[in-house]
C-alpha positions in Angstrom: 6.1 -9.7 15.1 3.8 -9.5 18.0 4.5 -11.9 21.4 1.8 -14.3 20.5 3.3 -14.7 17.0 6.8 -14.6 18.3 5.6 -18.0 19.9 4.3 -19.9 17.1 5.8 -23.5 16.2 7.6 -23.8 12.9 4.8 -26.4 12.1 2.6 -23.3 12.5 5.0 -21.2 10.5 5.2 -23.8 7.8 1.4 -24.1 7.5 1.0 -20.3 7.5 3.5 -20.0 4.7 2.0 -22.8 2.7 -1.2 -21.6 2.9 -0.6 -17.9 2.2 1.5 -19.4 -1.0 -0.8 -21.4 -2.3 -3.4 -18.5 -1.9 -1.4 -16.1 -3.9 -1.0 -18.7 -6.8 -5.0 -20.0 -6.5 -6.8 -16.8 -5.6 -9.0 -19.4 -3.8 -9.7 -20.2 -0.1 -7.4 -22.7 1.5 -9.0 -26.0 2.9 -7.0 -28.5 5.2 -6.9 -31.5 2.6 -4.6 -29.3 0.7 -2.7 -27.9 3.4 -1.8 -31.7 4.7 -0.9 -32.3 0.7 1.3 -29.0 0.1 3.0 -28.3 3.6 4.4 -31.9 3.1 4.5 -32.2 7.3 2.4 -35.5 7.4 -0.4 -34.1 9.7 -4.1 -35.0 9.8 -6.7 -32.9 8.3 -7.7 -32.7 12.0 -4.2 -31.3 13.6 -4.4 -28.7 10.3 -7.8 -27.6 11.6 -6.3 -27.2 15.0 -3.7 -24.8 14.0 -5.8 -23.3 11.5 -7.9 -22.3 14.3 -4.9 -21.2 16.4 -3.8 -18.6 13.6 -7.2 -17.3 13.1 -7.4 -16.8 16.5 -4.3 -14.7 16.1 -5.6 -12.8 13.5 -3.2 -14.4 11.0 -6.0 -15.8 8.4 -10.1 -15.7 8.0 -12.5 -18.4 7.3 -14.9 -16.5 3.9 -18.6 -16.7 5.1 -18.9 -19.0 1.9 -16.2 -21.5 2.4 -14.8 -23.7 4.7 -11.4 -23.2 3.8 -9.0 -20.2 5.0 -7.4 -16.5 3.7 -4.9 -14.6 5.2 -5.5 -11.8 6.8 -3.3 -8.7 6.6 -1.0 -9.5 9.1 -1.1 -12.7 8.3 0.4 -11.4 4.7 3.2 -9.3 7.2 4.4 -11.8 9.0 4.5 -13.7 5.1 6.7 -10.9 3.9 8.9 -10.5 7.1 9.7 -13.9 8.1 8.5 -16.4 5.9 9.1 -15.3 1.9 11.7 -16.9 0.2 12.9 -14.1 -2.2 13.5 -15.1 -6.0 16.5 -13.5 -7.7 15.2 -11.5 -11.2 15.1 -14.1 -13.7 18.0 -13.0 -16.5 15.6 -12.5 -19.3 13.9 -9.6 -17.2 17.2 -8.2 -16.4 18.2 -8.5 -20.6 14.7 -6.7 -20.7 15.0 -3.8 -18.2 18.8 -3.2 -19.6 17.4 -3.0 -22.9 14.3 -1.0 -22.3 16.3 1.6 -20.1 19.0 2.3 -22.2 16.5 3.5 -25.1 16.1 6.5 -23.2 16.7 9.8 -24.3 15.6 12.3 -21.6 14.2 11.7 -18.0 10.7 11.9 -18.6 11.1 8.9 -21.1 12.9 7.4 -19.0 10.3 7.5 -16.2 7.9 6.3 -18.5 9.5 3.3 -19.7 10.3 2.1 -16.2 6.9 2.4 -15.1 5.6 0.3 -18.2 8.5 -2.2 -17.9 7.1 -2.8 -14.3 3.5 -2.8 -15.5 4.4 -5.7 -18.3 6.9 -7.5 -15.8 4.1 -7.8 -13.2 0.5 -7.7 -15.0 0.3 -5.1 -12.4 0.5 -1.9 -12.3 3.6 0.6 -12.0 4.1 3.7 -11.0 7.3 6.0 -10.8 7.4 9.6 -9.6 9.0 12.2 -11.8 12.3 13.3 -9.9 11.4 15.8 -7.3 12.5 19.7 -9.3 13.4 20.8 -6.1 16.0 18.3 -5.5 17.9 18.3 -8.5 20.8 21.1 -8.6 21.4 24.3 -11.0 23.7 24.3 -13.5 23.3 27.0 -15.4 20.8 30.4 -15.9 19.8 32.7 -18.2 17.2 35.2 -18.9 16.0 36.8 -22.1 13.7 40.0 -22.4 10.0 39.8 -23.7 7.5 42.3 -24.4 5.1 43.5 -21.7 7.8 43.4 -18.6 7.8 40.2 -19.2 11.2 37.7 -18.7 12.1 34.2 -20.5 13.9 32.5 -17.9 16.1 29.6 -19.1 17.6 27.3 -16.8 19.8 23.9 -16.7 19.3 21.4 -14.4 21.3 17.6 -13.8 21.4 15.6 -16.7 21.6 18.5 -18.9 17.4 19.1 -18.6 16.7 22.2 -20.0 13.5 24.1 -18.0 11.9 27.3 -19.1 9.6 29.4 -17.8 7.7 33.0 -18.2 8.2 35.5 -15.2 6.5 38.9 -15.0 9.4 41.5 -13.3 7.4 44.9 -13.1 9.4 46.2 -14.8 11.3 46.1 -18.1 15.1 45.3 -18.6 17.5 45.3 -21.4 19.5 42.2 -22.5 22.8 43.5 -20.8 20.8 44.0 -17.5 19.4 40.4 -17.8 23.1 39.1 -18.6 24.4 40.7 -16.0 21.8 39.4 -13.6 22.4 35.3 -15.1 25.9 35.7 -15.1 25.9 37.0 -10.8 22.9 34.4 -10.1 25.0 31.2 -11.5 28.4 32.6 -9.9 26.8 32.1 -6.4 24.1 29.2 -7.4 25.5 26.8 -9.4 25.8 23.7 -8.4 23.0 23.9 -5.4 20.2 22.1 -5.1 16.8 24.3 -6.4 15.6 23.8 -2.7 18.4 25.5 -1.4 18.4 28.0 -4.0 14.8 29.1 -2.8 16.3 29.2 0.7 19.2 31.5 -0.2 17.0 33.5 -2.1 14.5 34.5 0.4 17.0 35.0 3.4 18.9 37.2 1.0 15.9 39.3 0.4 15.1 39.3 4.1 18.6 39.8 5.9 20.9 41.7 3.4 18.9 44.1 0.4 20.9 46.9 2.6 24.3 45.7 1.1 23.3 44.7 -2.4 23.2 47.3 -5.3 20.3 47.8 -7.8 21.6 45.1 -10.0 22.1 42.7 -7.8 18.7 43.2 -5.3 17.0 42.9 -9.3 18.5 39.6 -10.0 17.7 37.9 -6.5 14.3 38.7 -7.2 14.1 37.5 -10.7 15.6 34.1 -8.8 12.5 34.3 -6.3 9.7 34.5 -9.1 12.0 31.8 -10.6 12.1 29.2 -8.2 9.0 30.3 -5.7 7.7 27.3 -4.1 4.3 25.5 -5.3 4.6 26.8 -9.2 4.9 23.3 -9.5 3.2 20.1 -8.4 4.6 16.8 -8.2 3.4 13.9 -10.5 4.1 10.5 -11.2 3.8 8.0 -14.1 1.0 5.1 -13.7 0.7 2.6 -16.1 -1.0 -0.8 -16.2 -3.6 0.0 -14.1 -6.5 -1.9 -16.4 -4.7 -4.7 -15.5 -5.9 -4.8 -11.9 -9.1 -5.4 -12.9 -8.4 -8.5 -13.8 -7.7 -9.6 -10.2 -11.3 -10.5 -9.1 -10.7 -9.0 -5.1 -10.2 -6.0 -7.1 -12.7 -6.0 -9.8 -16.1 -5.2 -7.7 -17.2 -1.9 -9.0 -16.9 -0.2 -5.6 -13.6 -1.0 -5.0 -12.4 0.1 -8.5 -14.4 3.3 -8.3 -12.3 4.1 -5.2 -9.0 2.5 -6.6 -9.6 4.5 -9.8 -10.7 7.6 -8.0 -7.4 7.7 -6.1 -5.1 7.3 -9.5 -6.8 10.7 -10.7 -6.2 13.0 -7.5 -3.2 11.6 -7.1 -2.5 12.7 -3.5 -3.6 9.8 -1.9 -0.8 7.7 -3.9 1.7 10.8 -3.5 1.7 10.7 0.2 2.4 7.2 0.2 5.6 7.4 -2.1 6.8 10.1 0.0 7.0 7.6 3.1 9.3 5.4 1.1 11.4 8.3 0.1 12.5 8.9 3.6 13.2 5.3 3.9 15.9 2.9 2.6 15.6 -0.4 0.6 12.3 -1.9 -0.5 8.9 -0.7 1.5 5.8 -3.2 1.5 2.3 -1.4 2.1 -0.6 -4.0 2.6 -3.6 -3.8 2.2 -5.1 -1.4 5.0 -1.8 -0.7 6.5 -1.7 1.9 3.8 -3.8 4.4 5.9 -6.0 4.7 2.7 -9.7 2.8 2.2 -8.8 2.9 -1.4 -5.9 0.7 -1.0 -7.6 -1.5 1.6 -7.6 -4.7 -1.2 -4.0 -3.8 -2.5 -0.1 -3.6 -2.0 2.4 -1.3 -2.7 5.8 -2.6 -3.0 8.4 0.7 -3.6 11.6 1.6 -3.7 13.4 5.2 -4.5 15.9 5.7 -6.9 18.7 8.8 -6.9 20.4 11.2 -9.4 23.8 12.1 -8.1 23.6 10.0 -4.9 20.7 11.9 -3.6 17.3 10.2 -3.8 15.1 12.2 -6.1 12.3 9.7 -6.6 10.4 6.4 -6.1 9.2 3.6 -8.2 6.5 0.8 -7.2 4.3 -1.5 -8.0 0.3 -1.5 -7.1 -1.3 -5.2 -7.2 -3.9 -7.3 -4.8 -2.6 -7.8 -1.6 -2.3 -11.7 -2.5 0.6 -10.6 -5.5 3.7 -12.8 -5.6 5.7 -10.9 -3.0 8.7 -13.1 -3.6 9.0 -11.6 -7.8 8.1 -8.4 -6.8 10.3 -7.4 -4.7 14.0 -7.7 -6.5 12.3 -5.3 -8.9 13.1 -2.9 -6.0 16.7 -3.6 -7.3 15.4 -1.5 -10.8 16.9 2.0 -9.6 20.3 0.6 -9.9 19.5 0.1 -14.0 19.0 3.9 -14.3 
């Protein structure tokens, strides 16, 4: 909160939260009549209008070039969110709901999916949850089996008992006791580290100490390199519910969907924006421009990351208009406990 904001009467405070309330539930401009109604401080239409021009000329709301009645502006929606929001508790039907939905799963990337429709059908929103990061999740257990052509099936475990497996060319060709030989020294040095630190390991090993490895074991540290190289792949996340942001009319000008849309197929844009909240704790708010993206200029992005084994491995959000019901959205940040 600014100095200029820090300084505003609770009257001001309590017209600012009124108005940004009765925004969010109307969709319509906010006019002084029903500010003196809803705010329930007895003022006249002409003290509203007074401090209504006070906030906008803090930059708190807007007057629309069609109406006479007032908006808020971004930060008038963060200093909403930050000091004024009155946060509802999960109503116990949507818990029954998320317990139920949740506990249907049978594998991670189901998993991930029904979260993100859950949020989309809690909301009328839309939800997103990144796929847990490969690279964080640890090694359990590897094995490789021969192919034709030099080629090498690599099997490998990873938490949760997810079974990955993958095609690696070696150069060369090896028998199934060589490959057994090369699982069984990989795991009894890798197991139970993280896939990032595995890649680490890996390439210092081939850097620093090839002179004091034999055949066997300099062939099995590279099979683990063409396994685990960085960038085979790319992360993703599950989005679902996004027709239902066209039904929000801010959003539903073609231009702004174009871009919105636009953004949901590259994906990078949105990516970026869930890494921020994996580096931070508890529930992150993005609004509207704040984001850093044009795209997201008419929306927010309320997130929160989730973990597998105490280590945070991914994030879950939901996208809606920046005038979304901040106060119901946000104990769904509470959702990564329910995994």
């Amino acid at each position: 909160m600014s100095n200029s904001t820090r300084d505003l009467s609770e009257r001001s405070l309590q017209l600012l939260k009124t108005l940004v309330e009765r925004y969010i539930s109307d969709g319509q401009p906010v006019g002084s009549r029903v500010l003196s109604k809803d705010s329930e401080l007895n003022l006249s239409p002409a003290t509203i209008r007074n401090v209504m021009a006070d906030l906008e000329d803090l930059g708190l709301v807007h007057s629309p070039h069609t109406s006479a009645g007032r908006v808020p502006t971004v930060s008038g929606y963060r200093l909403f969110v930050d000091s004024l929001l009155t946060v509802k508790p999960l109503d116990a039907k949507d818990i029954t709901r998320l317990h139920k939905g949740l506990s249907e799963r049978d594998d991670t990337s189901n998993v991930i999916g029904v979260a993100s429709r859950l949020l989309a059908e809690l909301t009328r929103m839309a939800g997103v949850v990144t796929l847990p990061r490969r690279e964080l999740v640890c090694l359990r257990h590897i094995e490789f089996l021969p192919l034709s052509h030099k080629r090498v099936l690599v099997i490998f475990v990873t938490d949760e008992q997810e079974v990955h497996n993958k095609v690696i060319h070696t150069g060369k060709d090896f028998s199934a006791s060589e490959l057994q030989q090369a699982g069984a020294y990989l795991n009894s040095i890798y197991c139970g580290r993280s896939l990032v630190a595995v890649r680490e390991a890996v390439l210092k090993e081939l850097q620093d100490d090839q002179e004091r490895m034999n055949q066997a074991m300099l062939d099995a540290i590279k099979m683990a390199q063409l396994t685990f190289e960085s960038g085979d792949e790319k992360d993703d996340y599950v989005l679902t519910g996004e027709t239902n942001l066209m039904g929000f009319s801010e959003l539903s000008d073609r231009d702004h969907l174009k871009k919105l849309f636009d953004a949901f197929s590259h994906k990078q844009d949105v990516i970026h924006l869930l890494d921020q909240s994996m580096k931070a704790e508890g529930v992150q708010i993005f609004i509207g421009e704040e984001s850093g993206y044009q795209a997201f200029d008419h929306c927010s992005l309320v997130t929160s990351s989730y973990s597998v084994n105490d280590e945070v491995v991914g994030v879950l959000g939901v996208i809606g208009p920046t005038r979304m019901a901040y106060e119901k959205i946000i104990p769904l940040g509470t959702l990564p406990r329910l995994f």
